[in-house]
Wavefront OBJ file of the C-alpha trace (Angstrom):
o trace
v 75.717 102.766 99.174
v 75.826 100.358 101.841
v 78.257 103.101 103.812
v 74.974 105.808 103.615
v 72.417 103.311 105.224
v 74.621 102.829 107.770
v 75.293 106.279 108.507
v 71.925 106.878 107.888
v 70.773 104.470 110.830
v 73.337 105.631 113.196
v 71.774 108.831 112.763
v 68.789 108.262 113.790
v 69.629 106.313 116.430
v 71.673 108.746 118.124
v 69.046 110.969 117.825
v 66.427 109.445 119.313
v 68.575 107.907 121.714
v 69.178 111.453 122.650
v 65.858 112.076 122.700
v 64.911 109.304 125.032
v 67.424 110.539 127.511
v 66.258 114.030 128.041
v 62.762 111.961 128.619
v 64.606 110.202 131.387
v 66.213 113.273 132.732
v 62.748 114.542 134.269
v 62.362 113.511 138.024
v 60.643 110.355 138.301
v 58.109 110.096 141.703
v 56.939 106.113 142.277
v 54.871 106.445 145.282
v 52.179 105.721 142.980
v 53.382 103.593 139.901
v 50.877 100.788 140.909
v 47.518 103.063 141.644
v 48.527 104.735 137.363
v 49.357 101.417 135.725
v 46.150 99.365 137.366
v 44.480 102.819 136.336
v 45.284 102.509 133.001
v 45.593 98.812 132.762
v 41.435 98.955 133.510
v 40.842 101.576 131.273
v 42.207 99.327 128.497
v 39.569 96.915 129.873
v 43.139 94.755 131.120
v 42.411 92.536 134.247
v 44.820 94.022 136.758
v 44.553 92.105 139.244
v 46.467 88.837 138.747
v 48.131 86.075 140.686
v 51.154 83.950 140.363
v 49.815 81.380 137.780
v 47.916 84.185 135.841
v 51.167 86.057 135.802
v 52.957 82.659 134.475
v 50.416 82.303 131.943
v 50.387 85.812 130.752
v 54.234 85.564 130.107
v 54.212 81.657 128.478
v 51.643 83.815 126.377
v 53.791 86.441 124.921
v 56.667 83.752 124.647
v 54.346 81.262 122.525
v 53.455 84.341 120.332
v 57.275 85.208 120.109
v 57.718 81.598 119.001
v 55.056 81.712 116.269
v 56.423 85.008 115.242
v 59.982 82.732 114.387
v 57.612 79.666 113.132
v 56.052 82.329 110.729
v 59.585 83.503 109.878
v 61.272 80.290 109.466
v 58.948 78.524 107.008
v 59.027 82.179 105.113
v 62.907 81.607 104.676
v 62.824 78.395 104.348
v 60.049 78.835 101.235
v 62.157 82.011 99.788
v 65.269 79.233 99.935
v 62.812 76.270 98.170
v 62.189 79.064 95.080
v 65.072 80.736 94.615
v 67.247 77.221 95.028
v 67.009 77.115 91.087
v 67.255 73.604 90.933
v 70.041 72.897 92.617
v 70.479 69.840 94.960
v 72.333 71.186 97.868
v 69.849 74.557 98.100
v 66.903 72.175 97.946
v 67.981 70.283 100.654
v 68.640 72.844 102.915
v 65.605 74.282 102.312
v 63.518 70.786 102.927
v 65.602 70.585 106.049
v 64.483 74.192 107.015
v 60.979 73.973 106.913
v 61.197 70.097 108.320
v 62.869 71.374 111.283
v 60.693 74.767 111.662
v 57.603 72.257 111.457
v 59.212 70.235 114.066
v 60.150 73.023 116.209
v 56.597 74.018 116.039
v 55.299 70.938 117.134
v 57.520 70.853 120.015
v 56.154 74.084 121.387
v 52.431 73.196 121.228
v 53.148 69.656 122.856
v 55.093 71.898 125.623
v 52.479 74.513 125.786
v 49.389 71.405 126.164
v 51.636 69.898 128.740
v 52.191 73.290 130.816
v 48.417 73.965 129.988
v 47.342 70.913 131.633
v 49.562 71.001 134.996
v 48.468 74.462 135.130
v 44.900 73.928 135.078
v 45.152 70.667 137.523
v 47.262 72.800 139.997
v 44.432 75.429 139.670
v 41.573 72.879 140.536
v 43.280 71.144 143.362
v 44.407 74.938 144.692
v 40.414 75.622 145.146
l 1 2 3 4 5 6 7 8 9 10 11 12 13 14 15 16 17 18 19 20 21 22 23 24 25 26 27 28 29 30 31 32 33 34 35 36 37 38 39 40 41 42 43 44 45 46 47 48 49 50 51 52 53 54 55 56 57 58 59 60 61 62 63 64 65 66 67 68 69 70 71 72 73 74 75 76 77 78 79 80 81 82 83 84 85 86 87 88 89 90 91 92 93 94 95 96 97 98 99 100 101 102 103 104 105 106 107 108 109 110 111 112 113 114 115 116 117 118 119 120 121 122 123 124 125 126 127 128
């Protein structure tokens, strides 16, 4: 069974993989890559236009929401551990542990984000 999901998956990967490639086999021209993605970046109503800090804070952005994406996932395993631990010690406590560390973890990142948030928005003022 577990042999014919695995095929399964190879399968399709290969095929789109193949299918990606024949995309990438088409001549590429980038005298203009810049003019079509602010073009389409404004159409999405996307501020295109951004400098160093705004490009820092757009990618501490997408990391934080990577991070609460794990959070999220952590205190799910962590609560799947706690009820299917069927009373026994050792499961119990590695759940506990789980979700104290995932809390703690969680913590860490907003304290870092308020922190960056802060120098950010001093460096900003004094800048002007």
């Amino acid at each position: 069974m577990k042999t014919s999901y695995l095929l399964l998956i190879l399968l399709l990967v290969s095929i789109l993989g193949s299918q990606a490639t024949m995309a990438l086999a088409q001549p590429l021209n980038l005298s203009n890559v810049n003019g079509f993605i602010n073009q389409t970046g404004e159409g999405a109503g996307i501020k295109t236009e951004t400098s160093l800090p705004g490009l820092a804070a757009q990618i501490i952005q997408v990391l934080l929401g990577l991070l609460g994406i794990a959070f999220v996932l952590m205190i799910i395993y962590g609560g799947f551990l706690y009820l299917t631990s069927l009373g026994e010690e050792s499961k119990i406590k590695k759940a506990k542990d789980l979700l104290k560390l995932a809390v703690i973890g969680f913590l860490i990142v907003m304290t870092a984000y308020a922190v960056t948030l802060f120098i950010a928005t001093t460096l900003e003022t004094s800048l002007q």
